[in-house]
VOGUKE-703951 format. One record per residue (C-alpha): residue in three letters; x, y, z. Coordinates in Angstrom, 1 decimal. Layout:
<nodes>
+-----+--------+--------+--------+
:  aa :      x :      y :      z :
+-----+--------+--------+--------+
: ALA :      X :      Y :      Z :
...
+-----+--------+--------+--------+
</nodes>
This chain:
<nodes>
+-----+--------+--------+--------+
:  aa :      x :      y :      z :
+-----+--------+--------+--------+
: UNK :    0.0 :    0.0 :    0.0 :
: UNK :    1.5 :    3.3 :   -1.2 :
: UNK :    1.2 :    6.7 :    1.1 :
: UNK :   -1.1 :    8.7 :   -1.4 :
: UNK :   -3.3 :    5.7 :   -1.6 :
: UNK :   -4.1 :    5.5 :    2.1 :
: UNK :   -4.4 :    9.9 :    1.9 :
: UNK :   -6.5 :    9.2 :   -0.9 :
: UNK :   -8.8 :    6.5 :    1.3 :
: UNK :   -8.7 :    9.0 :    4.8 :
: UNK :   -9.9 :   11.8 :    2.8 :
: UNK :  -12.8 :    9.6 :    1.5 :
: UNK :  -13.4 :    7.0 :    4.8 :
: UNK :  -12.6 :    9.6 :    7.2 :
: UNK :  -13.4 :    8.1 :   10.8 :
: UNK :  -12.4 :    4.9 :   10.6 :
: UNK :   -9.9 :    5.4 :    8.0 :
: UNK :   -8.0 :    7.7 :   10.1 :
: UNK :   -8.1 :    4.7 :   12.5 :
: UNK :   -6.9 :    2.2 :   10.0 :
: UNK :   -3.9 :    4.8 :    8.8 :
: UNK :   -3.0 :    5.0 :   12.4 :
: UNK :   -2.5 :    1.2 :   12.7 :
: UNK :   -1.1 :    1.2 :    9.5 :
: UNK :    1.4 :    3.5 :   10.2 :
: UNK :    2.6 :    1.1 :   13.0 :
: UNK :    3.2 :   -1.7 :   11.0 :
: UNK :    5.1 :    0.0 :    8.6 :
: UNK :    9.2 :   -1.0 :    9.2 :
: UNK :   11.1 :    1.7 :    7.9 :
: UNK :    9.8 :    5.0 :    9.5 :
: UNK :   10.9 :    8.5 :    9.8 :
: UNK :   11.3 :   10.2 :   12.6 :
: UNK :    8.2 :   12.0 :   12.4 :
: UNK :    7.0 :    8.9 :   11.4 :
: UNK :    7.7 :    7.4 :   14.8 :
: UNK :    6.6 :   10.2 :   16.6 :
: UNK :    2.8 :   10.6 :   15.2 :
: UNK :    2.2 :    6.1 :   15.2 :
: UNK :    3.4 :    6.5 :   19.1 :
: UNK :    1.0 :    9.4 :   19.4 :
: UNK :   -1.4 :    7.5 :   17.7 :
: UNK :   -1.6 :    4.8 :   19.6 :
: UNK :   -1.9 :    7.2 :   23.1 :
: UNK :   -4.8 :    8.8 :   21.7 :
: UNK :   -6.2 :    5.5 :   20.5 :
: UNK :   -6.2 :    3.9 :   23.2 :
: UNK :   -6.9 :    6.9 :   25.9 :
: UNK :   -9.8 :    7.6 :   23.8 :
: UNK :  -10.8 :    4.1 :   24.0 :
: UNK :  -10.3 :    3.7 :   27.7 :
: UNK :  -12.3 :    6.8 :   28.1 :
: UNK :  -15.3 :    5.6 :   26.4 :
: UNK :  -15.0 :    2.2 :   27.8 :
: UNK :  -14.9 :    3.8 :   31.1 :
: UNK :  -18.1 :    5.8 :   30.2 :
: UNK :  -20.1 :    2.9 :   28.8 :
: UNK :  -19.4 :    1.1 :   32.4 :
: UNK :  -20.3 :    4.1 :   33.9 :
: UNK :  -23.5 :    4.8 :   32.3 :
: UNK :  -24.7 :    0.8 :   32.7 :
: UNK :  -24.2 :    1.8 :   36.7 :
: UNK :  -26.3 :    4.8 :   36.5 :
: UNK :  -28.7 :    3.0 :   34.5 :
: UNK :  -29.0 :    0.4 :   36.8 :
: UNK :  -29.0 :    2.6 :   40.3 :
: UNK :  -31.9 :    4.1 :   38.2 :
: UNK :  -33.8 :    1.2 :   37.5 :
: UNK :  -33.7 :   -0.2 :   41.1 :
: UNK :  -34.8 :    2.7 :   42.6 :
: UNK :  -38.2 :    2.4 :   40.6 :
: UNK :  -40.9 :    0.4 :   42.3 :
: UNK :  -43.0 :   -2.2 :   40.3 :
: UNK :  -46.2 :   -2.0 :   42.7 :
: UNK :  -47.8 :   -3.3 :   45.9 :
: UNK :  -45.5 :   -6.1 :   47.4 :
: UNK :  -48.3 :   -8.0 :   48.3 :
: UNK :  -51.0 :  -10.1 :   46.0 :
: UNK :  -53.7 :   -8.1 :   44.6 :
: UNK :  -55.8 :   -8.4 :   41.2 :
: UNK :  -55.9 :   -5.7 :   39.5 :
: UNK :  -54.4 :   -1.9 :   40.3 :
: UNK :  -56.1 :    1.8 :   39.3 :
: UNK :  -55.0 :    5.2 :   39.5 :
: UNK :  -56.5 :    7.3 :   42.1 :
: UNK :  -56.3 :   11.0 :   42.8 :
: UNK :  -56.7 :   13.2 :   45.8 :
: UNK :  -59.7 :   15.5 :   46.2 :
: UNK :  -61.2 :   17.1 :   49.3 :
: UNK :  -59.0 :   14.7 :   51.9 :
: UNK :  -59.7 :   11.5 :   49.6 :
: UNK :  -58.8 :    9.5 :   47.2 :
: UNK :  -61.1 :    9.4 :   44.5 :
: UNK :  -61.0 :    6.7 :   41.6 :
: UNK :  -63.1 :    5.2 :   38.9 :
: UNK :  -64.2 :    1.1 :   39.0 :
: UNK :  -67.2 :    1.7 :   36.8 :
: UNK :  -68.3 :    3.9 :   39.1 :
: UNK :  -66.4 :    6.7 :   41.1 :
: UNK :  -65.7 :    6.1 :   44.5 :
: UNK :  -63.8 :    7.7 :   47.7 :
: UNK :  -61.6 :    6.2 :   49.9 :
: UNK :  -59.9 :    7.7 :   52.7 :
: UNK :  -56.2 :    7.8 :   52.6 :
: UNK :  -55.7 :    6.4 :   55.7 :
: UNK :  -57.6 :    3.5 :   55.6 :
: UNK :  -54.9 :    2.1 :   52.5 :
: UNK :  -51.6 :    3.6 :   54.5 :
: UNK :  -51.4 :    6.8 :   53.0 :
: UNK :  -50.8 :   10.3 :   55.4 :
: UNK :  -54.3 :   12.4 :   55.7 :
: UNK :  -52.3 :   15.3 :   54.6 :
: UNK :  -51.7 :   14.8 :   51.1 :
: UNK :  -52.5 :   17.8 :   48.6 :
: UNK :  -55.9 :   17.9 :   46.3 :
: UNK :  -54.5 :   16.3 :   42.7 :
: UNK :  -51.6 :   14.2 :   43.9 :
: UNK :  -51.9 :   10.7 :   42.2 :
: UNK :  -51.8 :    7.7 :   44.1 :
: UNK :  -52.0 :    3.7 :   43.0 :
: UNK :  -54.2 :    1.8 :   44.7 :
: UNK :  -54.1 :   -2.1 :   44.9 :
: UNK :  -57.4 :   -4.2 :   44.8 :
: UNK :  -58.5 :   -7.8 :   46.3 :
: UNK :  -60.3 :  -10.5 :   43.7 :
: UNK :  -63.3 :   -8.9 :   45.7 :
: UNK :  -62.6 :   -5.0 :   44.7 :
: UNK :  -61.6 :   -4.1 :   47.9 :
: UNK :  -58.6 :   -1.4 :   48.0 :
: UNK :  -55.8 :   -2.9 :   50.0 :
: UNK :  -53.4 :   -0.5 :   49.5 :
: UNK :  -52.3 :    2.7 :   48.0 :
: UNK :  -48.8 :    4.7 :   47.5 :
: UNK :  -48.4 :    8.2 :   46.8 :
: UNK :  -47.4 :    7.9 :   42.8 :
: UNK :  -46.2 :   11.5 :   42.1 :
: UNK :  -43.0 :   10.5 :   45.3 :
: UNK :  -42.1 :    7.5 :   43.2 :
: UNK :  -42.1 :    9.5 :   39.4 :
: UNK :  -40.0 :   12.2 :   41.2 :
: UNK :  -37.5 :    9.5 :   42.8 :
: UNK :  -37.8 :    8.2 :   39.1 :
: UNK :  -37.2 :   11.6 :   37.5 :
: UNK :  -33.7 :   12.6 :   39.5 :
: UNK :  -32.2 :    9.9 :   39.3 :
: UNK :  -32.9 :    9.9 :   35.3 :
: UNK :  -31.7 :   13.7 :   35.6 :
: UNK :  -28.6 :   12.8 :   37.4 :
: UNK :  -27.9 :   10.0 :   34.7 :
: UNK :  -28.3 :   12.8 :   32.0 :
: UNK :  -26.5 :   15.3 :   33.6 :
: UNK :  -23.5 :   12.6 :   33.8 :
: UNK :  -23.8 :   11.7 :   30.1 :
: UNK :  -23.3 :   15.5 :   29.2 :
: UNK :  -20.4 :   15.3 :   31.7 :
: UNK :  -18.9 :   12.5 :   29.6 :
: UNK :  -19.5 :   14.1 :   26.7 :
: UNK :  -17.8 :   17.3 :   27.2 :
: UNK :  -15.0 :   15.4 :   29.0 :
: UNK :  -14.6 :   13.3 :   25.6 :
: UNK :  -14.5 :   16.8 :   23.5 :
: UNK :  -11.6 :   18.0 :   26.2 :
: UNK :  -10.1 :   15.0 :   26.2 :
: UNK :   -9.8 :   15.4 :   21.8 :
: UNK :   -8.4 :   19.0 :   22.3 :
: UNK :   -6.0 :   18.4 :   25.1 :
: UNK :   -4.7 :   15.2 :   23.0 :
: UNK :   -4.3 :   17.4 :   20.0 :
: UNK :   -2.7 :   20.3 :   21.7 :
: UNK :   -0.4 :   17.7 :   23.4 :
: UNK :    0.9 :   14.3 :   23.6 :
: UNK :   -1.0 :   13.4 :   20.1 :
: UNK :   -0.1 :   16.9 :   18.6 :
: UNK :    2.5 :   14.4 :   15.8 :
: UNK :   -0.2 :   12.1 :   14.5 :
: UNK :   -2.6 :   15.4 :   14.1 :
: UNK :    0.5 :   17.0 :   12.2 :
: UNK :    1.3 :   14.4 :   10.4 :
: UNK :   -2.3 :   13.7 :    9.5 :
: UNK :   -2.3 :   17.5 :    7.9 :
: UNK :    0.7 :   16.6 :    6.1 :
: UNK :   -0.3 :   13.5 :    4.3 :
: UNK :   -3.5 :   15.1 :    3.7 :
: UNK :   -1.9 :   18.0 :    2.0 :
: UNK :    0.0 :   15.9 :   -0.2 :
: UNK :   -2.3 :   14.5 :   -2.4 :
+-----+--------+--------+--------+
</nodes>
C-alpha cells in the first residue's frame, strides 16, 4: 500500500480510516522520525480515547441500573388488579365503573396529602382497595435519578471533547500533524 493511496482513502473514509492509517502506520518497518513520533501518538490517543469511552459505557450501565432499582413495580403484596386514584377534598377518588372515595388512611397513605396528587391503589379479587402509594413520590425518585444519569452523560461528553483538544494540543499533537501533512500531499 503506497502513502497517497491510504491519503486518498482518509480523505474519503474519514473516521475509521483515520483509525486504519493509524494502525497502519505502525506496522510500517522503515519510519521517519516524524513517522515514529505521530504512530506513538497514535496509539496514546487510540487507546486513551478508547479507555475513556470504555470507562463511560461502564459508567452509564451503573447509573442505569441505580436508576432502574430505585423504581418500584407496585404493591408487594397479592392483589388483582391496580387503578389510579387521585386526591380530592381529603380523599382518594377513583373510577371502578363507578367513582368512589376512599380515605387515605384506611390504605396507609398520610391524611395530609394535597388535592391532585396521584396515588396507585391495589385491589383484592373482591374489589376491595388494599393498599395505596403516593405515585407523584415514586415519578419524582424516578425523574432525578434519570436527571442525574443525564447530567452525567453531558459530563462525559464534554469530558470526551476536552479529552480530543488536550490530546491534539499535546501528547498526540504528531499524529494530528502528520495527519495534515499527508493530507496536503495528495
Amino acid at each position: 500500500m503506497d502513502i497517497n493511496d491510504v491519503a486518498r482513502n482518509i480523505n474519503a473514509a474519514k473516521g475509521i480510516g483515520t483509525i486504519r492509517l493509524g494502525f497502519w502506520l505502525n506496522k510500517k518497518p522503515d519510519k521517519t522520525p516524524g513517522e515514529k513520533a505521530a504512530a506513538k501518538a497514535f496509539l496514546k490517543t487510540f487507546w486513551g480515547t478508547l479507555g475513556i469511552t470504555l470507562m463511560f459505557v461502564a459508567a452509564l450501565f451503573i447509573l442505569t441500573g441505580y436508576v432502574m432499582s430505585g423504581t418500584k413495580s407496585g404493591y408487594d403484596g397479592d392483589c388483582a388488579e391496580s387503578r389510579t386514584g387521585r386526591m380530592e377534598n381529603g380523599q382518594v377518588r377513583y373510577v371502578k365503573n363507578e367513582l368512589y372515595y376512599v380515605d387515605p388512611e384506611t390504605i396507609g397513605l398520610p391524611a395530609g396529602l394535597p388535592d391532585g396528587t396521584n396515588v396507585n391503589l391495589y385491589f383484592d379479587e373482591n374489589g376491595v382497595v388494599l393498599a395505596g402509594e403516593n405515585a407523584d413520590e415514586l415519578n419524582a425518585i424516578v425523574e432525578s435519578r434519570v436527571i442525574l444519569t443525564m447530567a452525567a452523560m453531558v459530563a462525559m461528553v464534554l469530558v470526551l471533547i476536552v479529552f480530543a483538544v488536550v490530546a491534539k494540543k499535546t501528547f498526540g499533537k504528531p499524529w494530528f500533524q502528520w495527519l495534515q501533512a499527508i493530507r496536503g500531499a495528495r
